[in-house]
Biotite code that builds the C-alpha atoms (Angstrom):
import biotite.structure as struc

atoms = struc.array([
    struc.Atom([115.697, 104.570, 95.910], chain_id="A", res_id=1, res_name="UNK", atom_name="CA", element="C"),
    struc.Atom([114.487, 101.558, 97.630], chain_id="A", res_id=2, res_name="UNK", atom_name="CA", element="C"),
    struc.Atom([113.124, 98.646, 95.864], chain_id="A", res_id=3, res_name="UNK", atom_name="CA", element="C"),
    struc.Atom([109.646, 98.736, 96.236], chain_id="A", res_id=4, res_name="UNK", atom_name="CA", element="C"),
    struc.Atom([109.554, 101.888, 95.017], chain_id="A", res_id=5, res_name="UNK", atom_name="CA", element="C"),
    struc.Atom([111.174, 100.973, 91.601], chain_id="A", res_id=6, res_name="UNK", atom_name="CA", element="C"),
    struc.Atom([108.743, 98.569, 91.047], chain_id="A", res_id=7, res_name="UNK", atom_name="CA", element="C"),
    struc.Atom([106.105, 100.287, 91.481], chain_id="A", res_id=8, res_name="UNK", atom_name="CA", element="C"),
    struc.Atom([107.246, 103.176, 89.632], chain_id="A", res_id=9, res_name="UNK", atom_name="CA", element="C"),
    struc.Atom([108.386, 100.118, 86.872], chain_id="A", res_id=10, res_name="UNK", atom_name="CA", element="C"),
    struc.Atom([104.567, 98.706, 87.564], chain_id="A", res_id=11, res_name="UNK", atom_name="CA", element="C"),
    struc.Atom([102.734, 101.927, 86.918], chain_id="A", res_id=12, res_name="UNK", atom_name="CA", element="C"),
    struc.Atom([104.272, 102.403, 83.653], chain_id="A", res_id=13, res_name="UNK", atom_name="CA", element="C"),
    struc.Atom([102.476, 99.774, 82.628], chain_id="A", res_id=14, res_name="UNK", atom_name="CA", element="C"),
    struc.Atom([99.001, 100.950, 84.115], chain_id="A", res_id=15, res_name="UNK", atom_name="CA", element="C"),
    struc.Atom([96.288, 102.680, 81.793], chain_id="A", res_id=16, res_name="UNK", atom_name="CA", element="C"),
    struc.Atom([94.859, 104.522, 84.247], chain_id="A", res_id=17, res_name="UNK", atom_name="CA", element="C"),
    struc.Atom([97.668, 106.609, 84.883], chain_id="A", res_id=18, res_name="UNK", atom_name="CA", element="C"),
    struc.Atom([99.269, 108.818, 83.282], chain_id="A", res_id=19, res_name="UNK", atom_name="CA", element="C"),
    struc.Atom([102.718, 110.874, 83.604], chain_id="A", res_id=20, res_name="UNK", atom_name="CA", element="C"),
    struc.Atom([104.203, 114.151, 82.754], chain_id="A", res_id=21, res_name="UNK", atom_name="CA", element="C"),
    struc.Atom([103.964, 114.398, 79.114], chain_id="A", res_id=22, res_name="UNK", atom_name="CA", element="C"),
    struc.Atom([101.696, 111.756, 78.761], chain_id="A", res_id=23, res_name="UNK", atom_name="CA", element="C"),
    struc.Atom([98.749, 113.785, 80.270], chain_id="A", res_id=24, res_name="UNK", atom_name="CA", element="C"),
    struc.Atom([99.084, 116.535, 78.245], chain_id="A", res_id=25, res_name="UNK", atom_name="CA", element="C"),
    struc.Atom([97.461, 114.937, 75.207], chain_id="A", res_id=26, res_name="UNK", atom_name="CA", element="C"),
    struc.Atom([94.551, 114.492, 76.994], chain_id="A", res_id=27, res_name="UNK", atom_name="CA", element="C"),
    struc.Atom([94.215, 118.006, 77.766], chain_id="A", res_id=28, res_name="UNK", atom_name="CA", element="C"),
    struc.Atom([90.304, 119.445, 76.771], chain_id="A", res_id=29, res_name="UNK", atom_name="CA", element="C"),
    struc.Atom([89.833, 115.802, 76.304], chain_id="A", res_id=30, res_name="UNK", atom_name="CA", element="C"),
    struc.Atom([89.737, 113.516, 79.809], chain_id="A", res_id=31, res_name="UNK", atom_name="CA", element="C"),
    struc.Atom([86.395, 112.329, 79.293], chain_id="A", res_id=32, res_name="UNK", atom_name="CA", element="C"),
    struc.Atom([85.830, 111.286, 75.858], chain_id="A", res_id=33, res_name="UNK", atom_name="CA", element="C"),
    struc.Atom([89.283, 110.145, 75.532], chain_id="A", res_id=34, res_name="UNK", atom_name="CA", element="C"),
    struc.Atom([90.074, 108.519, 78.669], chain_id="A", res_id=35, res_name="UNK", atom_name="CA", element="C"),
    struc.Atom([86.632, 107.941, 80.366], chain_id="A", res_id=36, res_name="UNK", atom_name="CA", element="C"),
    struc.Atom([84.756, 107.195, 77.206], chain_id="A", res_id=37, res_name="UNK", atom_name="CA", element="C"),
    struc.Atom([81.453, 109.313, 78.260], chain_id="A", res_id=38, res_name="UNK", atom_name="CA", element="C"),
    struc.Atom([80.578, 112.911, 78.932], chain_id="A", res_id=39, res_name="UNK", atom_name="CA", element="C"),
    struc.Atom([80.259, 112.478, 82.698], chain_id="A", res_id=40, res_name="UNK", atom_name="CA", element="C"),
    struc.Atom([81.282, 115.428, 84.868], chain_id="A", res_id=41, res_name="UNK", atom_name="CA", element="C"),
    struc.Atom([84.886, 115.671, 86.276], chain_id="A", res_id=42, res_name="UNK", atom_name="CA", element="C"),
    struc.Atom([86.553, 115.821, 89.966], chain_id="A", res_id=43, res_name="UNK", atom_name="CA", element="C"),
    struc.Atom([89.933, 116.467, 90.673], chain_id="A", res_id=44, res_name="UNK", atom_name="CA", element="C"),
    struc.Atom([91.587, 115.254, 93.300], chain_id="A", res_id=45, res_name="UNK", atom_name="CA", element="C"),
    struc.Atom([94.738, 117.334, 93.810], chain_id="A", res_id=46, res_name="UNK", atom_name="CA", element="C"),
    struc.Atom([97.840, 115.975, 96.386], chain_id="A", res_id=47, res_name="UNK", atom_name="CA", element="C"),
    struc.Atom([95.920, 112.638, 96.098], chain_id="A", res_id=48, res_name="UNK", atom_name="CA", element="C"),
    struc.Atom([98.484, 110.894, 97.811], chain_id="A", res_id=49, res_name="UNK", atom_name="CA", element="C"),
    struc.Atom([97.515, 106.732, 97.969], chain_id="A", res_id=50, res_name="UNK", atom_name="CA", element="C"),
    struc.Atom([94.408, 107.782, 96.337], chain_id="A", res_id=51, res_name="UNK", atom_name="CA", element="C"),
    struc.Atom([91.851, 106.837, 98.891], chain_id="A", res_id=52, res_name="UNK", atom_name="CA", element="C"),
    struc.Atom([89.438, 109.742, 98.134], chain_id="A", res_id=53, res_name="UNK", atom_name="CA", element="C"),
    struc.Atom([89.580, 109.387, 94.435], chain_id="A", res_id=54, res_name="UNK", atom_name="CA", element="C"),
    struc.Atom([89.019, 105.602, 94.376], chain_id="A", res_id=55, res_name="UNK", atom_name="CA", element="C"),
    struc.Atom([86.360, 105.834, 97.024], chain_id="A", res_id=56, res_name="UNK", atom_name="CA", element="C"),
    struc.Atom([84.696, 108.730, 96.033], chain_id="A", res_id=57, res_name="UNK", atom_name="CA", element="C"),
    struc.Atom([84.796, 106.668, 92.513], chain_id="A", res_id=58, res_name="UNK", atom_name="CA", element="C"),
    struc.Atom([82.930, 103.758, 93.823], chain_id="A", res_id=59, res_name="UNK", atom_name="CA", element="C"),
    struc.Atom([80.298, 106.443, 95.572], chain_id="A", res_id=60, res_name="UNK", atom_name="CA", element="C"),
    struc.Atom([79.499, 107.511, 92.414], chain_id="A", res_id=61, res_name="UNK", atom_name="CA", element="C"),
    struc.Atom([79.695, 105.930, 89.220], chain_id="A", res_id=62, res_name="UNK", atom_name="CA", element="C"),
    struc.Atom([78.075, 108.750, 87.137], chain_id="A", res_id=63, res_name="UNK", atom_name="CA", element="C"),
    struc.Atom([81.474, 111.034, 87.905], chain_id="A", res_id=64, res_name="UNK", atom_name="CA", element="C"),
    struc.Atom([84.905, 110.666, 87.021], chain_id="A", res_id=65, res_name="UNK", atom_name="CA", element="C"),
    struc.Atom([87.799, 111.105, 88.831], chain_id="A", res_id=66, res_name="UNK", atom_name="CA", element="C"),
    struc.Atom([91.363, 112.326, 88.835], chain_id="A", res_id=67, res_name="UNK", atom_name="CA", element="C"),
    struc.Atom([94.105, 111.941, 91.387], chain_id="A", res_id=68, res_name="UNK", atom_name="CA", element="C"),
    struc.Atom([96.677, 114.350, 90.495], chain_id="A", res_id=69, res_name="UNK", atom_name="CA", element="C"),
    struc.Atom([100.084, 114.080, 92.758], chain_id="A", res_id=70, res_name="UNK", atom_name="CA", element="C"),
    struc.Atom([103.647, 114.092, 91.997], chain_id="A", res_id=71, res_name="UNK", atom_name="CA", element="C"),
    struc.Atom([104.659, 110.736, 94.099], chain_id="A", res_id=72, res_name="UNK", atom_name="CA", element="C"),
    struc.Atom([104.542, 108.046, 91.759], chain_id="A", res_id=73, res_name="UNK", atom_name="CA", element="C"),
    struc.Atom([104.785, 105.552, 94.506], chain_id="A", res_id=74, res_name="UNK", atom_name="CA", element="C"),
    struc.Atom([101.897, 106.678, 96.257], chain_id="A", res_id=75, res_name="UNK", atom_name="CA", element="C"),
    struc.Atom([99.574, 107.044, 93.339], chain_id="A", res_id=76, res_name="UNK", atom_name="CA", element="C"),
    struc.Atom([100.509, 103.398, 92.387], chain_id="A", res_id=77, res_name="UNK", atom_name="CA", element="C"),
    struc.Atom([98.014, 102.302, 95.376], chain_id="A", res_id=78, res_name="UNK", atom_name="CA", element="C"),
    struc.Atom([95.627, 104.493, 94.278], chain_id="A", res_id=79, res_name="UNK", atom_name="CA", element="C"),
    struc.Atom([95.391, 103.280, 91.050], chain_id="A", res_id=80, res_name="UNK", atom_name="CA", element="C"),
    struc.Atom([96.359, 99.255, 91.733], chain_id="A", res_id=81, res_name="UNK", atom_name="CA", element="C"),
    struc.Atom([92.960, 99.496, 93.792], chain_id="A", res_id=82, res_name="UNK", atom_name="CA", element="C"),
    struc.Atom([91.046, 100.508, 91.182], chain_id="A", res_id=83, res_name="UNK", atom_name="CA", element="C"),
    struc.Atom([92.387, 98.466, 88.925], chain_id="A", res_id=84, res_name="UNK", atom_name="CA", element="C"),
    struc.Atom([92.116, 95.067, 90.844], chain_id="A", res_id=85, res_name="UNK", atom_name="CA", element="C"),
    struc.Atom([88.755, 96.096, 91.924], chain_id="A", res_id=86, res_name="UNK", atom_name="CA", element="C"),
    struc.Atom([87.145, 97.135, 88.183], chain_id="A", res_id=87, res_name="UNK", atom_name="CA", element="C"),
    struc.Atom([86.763, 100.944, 89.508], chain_id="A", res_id=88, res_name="UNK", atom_name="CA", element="C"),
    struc.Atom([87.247, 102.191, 85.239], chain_id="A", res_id=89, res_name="UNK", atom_name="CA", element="C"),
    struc.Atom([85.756, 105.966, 86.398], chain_id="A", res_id=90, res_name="UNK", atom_name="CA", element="C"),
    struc.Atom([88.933, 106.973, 88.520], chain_id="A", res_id=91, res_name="UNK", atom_name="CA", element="C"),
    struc.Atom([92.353, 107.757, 86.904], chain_id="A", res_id=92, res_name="UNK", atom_name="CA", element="C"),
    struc.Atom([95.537, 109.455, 87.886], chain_id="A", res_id=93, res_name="UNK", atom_name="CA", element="C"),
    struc.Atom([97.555, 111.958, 86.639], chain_id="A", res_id=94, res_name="UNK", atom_name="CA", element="C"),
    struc.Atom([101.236, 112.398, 87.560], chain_id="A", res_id=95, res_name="UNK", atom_name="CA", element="C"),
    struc.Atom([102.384, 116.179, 87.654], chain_id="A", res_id=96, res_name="UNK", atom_name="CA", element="C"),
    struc.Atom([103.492, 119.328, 89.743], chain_id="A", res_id=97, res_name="UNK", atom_name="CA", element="C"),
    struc.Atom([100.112, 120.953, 90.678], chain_id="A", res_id=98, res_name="UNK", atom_name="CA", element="C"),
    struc.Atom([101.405, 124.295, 89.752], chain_id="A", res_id=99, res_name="UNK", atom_name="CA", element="C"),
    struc.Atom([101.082, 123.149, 86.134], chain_id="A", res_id=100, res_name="UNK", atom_name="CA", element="C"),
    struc.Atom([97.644, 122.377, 86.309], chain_id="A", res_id=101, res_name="UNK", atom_name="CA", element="C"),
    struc.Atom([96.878, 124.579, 83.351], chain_id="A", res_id=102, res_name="UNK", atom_name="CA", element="C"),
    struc.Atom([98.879, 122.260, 80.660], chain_id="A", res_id=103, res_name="UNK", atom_name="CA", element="C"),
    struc.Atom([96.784, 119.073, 81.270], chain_id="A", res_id=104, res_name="UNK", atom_name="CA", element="C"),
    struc.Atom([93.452, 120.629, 81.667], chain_id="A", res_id=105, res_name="UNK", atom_name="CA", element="C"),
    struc.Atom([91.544, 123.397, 79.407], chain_id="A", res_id=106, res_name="UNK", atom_name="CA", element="C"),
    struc.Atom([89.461, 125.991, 80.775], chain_id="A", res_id=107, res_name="UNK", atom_name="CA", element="C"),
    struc.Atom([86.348, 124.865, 82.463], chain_id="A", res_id=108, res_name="UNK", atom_name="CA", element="C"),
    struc.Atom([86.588, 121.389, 81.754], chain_id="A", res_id=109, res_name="UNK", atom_name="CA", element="C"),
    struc.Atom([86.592, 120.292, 85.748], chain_id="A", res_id=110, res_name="UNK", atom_name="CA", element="C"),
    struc.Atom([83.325, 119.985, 87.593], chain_id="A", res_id=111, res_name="UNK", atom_name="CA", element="C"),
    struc.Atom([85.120, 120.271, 91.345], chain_id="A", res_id=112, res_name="UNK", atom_name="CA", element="C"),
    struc.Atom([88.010, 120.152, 92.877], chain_id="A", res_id=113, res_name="UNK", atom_name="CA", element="C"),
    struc.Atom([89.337, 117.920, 96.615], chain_id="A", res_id=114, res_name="UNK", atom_name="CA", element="C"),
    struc.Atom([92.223, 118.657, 98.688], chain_id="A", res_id=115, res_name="UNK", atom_name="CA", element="C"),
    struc.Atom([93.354, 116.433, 100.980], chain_id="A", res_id=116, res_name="UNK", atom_name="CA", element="C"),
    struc.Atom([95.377, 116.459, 103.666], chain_id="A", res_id=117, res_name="UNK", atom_name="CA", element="C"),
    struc.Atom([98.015, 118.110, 101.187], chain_id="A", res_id=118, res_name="UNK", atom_name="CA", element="C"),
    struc.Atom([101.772, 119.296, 102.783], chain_id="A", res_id=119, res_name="UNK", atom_name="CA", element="C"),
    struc.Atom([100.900, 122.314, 104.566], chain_id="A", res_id=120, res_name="UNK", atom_name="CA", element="C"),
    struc.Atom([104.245, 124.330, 104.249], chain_id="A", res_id=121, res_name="UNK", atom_name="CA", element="C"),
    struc.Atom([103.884, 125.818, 107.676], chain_id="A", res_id=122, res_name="UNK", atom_name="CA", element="C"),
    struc.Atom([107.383, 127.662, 107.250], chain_id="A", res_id=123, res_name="UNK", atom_name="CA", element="C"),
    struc.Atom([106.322, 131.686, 105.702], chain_id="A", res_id=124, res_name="UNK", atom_name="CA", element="C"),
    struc.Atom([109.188, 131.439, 103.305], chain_id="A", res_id=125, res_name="UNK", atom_name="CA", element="C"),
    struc.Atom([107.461, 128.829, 101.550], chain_id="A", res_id=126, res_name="UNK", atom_name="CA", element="C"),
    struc.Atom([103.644, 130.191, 101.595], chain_id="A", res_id=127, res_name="UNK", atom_name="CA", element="C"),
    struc.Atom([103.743, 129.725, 97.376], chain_id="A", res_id=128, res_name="UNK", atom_name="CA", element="C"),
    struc.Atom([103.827, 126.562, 97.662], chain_id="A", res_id=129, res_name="UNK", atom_name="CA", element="C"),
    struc.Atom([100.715, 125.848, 99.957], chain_id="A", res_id=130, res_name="UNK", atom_name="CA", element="C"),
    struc.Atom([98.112, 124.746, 97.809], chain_id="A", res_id=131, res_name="UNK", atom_name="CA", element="C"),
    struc.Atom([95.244, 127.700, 98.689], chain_id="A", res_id=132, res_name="UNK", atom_name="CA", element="C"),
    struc.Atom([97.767, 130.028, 98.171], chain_id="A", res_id=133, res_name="UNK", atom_name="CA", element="C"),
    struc.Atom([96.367, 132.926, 95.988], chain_id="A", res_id=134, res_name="UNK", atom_name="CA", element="C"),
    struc.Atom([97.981, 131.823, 92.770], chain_id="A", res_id=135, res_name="UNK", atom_name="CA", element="C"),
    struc.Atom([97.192, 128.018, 92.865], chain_id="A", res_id=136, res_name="UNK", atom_name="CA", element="C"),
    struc.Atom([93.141, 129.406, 93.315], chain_id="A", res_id=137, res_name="UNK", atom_name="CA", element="C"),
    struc.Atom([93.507, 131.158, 90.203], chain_id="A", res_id=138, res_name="UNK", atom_name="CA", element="C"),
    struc.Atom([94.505, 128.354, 88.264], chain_id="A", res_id=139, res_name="UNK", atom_name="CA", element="C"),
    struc.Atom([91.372, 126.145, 90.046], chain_id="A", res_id=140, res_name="UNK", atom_name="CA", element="C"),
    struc.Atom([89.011, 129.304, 88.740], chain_id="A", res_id=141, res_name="UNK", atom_name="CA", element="C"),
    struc.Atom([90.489, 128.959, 85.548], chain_id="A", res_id=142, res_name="UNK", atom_name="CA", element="C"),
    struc.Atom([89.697, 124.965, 84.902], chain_id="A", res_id=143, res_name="UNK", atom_name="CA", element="C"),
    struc.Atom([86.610, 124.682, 86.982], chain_id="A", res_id=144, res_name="UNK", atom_name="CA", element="C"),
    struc.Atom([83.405, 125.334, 85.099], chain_id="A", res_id=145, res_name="UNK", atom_name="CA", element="C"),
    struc.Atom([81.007, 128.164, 86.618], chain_id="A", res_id=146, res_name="UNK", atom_name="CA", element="C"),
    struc.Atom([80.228, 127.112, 90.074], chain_id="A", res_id=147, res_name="UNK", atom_name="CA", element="C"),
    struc.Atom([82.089, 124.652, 90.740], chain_id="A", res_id=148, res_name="UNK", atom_name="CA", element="C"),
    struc.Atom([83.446, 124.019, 94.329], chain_id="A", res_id=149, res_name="UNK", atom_name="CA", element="C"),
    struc.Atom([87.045, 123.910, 96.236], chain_id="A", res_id=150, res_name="UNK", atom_name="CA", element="C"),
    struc.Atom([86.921, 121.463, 99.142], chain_id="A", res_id=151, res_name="UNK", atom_name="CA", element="C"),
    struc.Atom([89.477, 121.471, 101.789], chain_id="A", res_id=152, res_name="UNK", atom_name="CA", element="C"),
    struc.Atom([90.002, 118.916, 104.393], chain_id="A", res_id=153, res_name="UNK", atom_name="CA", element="C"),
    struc.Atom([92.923, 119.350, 106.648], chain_id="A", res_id=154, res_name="UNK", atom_name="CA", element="C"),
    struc.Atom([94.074, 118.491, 109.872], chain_id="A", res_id=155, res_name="UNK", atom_name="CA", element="C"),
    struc.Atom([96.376, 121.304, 109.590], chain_id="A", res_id=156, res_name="UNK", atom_name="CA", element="C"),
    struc.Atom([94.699, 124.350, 111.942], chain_id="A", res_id=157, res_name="UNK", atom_name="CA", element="C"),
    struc.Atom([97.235, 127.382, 110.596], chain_id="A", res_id=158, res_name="UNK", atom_name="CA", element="C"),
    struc.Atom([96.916, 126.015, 106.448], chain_id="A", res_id=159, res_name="UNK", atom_name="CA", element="C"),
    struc.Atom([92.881, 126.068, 107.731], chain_id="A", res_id=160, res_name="UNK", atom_name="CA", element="C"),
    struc.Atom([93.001, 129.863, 109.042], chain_id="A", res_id=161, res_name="UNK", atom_name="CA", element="C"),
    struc.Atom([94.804, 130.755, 105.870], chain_id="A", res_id=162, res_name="UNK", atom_name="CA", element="C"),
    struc.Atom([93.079, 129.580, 103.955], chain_id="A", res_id=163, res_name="UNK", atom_name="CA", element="C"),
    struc.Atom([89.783, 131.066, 105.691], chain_id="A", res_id=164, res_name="UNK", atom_name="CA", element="C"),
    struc.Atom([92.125, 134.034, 105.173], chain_id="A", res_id=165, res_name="UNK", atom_name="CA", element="C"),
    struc.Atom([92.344, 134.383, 101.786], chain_id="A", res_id=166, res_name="UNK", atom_name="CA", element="C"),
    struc.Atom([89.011, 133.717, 100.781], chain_id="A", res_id=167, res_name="UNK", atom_name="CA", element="C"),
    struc.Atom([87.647, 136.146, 102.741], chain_id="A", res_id=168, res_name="UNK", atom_name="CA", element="C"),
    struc.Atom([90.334, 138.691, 101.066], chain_id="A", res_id=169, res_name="UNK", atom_name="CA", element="C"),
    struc.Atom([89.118, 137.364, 97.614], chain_id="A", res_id=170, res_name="UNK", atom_name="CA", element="C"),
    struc.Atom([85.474, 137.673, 98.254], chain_id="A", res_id=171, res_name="UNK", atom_name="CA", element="C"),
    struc.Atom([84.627, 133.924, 97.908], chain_id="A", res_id=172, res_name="UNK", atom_name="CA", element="C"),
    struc.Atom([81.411, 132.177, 98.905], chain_id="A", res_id=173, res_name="UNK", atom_name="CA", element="C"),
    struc.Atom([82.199, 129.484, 101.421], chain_id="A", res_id=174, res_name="UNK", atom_name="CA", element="C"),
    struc.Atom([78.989, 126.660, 101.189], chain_id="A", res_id=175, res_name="UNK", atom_name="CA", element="C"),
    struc.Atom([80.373, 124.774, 104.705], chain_id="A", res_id=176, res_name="UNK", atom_name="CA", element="C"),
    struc.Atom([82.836, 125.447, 106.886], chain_id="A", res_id=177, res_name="UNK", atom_name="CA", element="C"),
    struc.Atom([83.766, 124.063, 110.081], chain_id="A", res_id=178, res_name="UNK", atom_name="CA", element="C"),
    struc.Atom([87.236, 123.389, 112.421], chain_id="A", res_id=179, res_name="UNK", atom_name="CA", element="C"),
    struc.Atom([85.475, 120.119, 113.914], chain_id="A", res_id=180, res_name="UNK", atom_name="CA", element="C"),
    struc.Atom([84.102, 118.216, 111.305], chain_id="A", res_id=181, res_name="UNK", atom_name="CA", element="C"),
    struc.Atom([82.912, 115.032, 113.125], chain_id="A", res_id=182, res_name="UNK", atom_name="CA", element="C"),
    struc.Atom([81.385, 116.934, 116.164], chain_id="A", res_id=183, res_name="UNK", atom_name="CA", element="C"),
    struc.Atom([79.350, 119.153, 112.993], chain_id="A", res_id=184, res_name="UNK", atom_name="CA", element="C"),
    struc.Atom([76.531, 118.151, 111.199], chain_id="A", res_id=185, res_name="UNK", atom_name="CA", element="C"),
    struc.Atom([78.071, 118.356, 107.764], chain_id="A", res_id=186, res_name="UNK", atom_name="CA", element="C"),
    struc.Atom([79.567, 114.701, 108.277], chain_id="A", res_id=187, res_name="UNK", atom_name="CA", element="C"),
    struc.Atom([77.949, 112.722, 105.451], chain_id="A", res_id=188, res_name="UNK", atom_name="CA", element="C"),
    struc.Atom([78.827, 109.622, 102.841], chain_id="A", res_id=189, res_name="UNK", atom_name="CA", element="C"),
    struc.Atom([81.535, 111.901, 101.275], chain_id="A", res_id=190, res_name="UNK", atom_name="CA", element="C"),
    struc.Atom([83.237, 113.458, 104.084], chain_id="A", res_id=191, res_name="UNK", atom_name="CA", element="C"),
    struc.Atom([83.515, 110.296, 106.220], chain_id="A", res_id=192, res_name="UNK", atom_name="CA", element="C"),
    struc.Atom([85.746, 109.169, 103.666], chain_id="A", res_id=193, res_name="UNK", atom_name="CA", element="C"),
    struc.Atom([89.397, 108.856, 105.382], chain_id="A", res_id=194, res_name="UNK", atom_name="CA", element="C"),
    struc.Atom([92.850, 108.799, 103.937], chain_id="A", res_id=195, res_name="UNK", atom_name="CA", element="C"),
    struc.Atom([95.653, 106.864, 105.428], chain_id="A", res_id=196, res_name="UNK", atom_name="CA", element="C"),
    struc.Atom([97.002, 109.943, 106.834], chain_id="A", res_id=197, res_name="UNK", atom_name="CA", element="C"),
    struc.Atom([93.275, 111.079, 108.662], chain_id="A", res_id=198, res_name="UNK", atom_name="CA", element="C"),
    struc.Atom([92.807, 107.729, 110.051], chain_id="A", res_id=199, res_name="UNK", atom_name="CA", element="C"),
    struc.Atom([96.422, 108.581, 112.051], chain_id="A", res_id=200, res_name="UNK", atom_name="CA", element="C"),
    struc.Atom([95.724, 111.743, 113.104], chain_id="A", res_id=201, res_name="UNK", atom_name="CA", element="C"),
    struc.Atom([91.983, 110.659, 114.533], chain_id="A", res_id=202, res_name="UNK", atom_name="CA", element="C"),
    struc.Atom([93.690, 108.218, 116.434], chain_id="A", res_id=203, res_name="UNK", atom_name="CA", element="C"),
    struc.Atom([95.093, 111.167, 118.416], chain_id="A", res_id=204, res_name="UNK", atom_name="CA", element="C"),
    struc.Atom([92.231, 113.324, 118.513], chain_id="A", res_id=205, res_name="UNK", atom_name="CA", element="C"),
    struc.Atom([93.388, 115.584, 116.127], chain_id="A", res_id=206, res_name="UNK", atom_name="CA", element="C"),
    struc.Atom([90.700, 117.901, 114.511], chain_id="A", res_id=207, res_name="UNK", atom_name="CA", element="C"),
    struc.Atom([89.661, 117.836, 111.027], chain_id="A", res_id=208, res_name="UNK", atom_name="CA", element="C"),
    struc.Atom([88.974, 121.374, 109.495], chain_id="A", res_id=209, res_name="UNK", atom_name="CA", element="C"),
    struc.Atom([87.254, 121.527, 106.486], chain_id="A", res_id=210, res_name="UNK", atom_name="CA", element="C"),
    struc.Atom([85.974, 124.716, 103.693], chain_id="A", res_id=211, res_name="UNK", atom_name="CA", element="C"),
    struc.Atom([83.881, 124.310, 100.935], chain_id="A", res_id=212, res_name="UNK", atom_name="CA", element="C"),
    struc.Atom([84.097, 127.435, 98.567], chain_id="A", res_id=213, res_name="UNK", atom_name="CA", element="C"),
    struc.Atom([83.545, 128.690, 94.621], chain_id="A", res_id=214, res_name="UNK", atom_name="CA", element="C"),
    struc.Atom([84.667, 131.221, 92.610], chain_id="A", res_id=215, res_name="UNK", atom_name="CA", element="C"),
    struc.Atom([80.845, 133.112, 92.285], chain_id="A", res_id=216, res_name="UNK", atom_name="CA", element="C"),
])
């Protein structure tokens, strides 16, 4: 391992607005009295990466909190080095395996969830592991509260059509939709926001797909 990324994995030990493994587990039913100190609704950020949506969408709106979730320590020390340097208190991370979403967050306690630009697993042997895959929406259903919405934004055109796919197999209601998002008219404050990895693929034209869906 290189050096920078033991420090920052030394640096982030020291952060409060992250937390790792174990850590986050005694928070569970408990994020925003115990960590945000209010009752404000809560937005996950899953495969969060550097952070750039969480921390932005963050300073967008101060009445929400939010949580980066990824597995990258490294990553999520940008993320939440941002925040910290610039005062941003209503954005934390959390450092875990998405698949074991359900030990760090109780039933209903999430208002809605982001995925960004996550690792698409384009090979079929490893379809579990994409993030719409069947299993990982039942775990969102279970910790979102009634109504609350799944955003997608990928620049990834077969994880896009699968996950089309499987919502239309489950019956979902999809709010916006499109496989061009800045030639569509859903482009606002929230989905201008760009990660490192968008701003690299829009330098080659690449299209952004994006789904919005819920569980009713």
């Amino acid at each position: 391992m290189g050096k920078d990324k033991l420090r920052r994995f030394a640096e982030i030990e020291t952060f409060a607005n992250v937390y790792q493994l174990e850590q986050g587990k005694t928070l569970k039913g408990n994020w925003a009295s115990a960590h945000f100190k209010n009752t404000n609704p809560i937005v996950l950020e899953l495969a969060c990466g550097k952070g750039e949506y969480s921390v932005n969408l963050a300073r967008l709106f101060p009445e929400k909190n939010f949580i980066g979730v990824d597995y990258k320590g490294n990553r999520i020390w940008r993320g939440a080095k941002t925040a910290i340097e610039d005062g941003i208190n209503n954005v934390a991370f959390l450092r875990i395996q998405i698949e074991n979403l359900l030990e760090y967050f109780n039933e209903g306690e999430i208002d809605e969830i982001w995925i960004t630009f996550p690792d698409p697993q384009p090979q079929d042997s490893r379809e579990k592991k994409r993030l719409t895959f069947p299993a990982f929406l039942n775990r969102y259903k279970l910790v979102l509260k009634q109504g609350g919405n799944v955003n997608l934004k990928t620049d990834n055109d077969q994880l896009y059509a699968y996950t089309c796919e499987k919502v239309a197999e489950l019956g979902l209601p999809v709010h916006k939709n499109t496989d061009h998002l800045y030639t569509s008219d859903l482009v606002d404050e929230v989905l201008s926001i760009k990660t490192y990895y968008e701003k690299k693929y829009l330098l080659h034209d690449k299209n952004i797909n994006y789904i919005q869906f819920s569980f009713e």
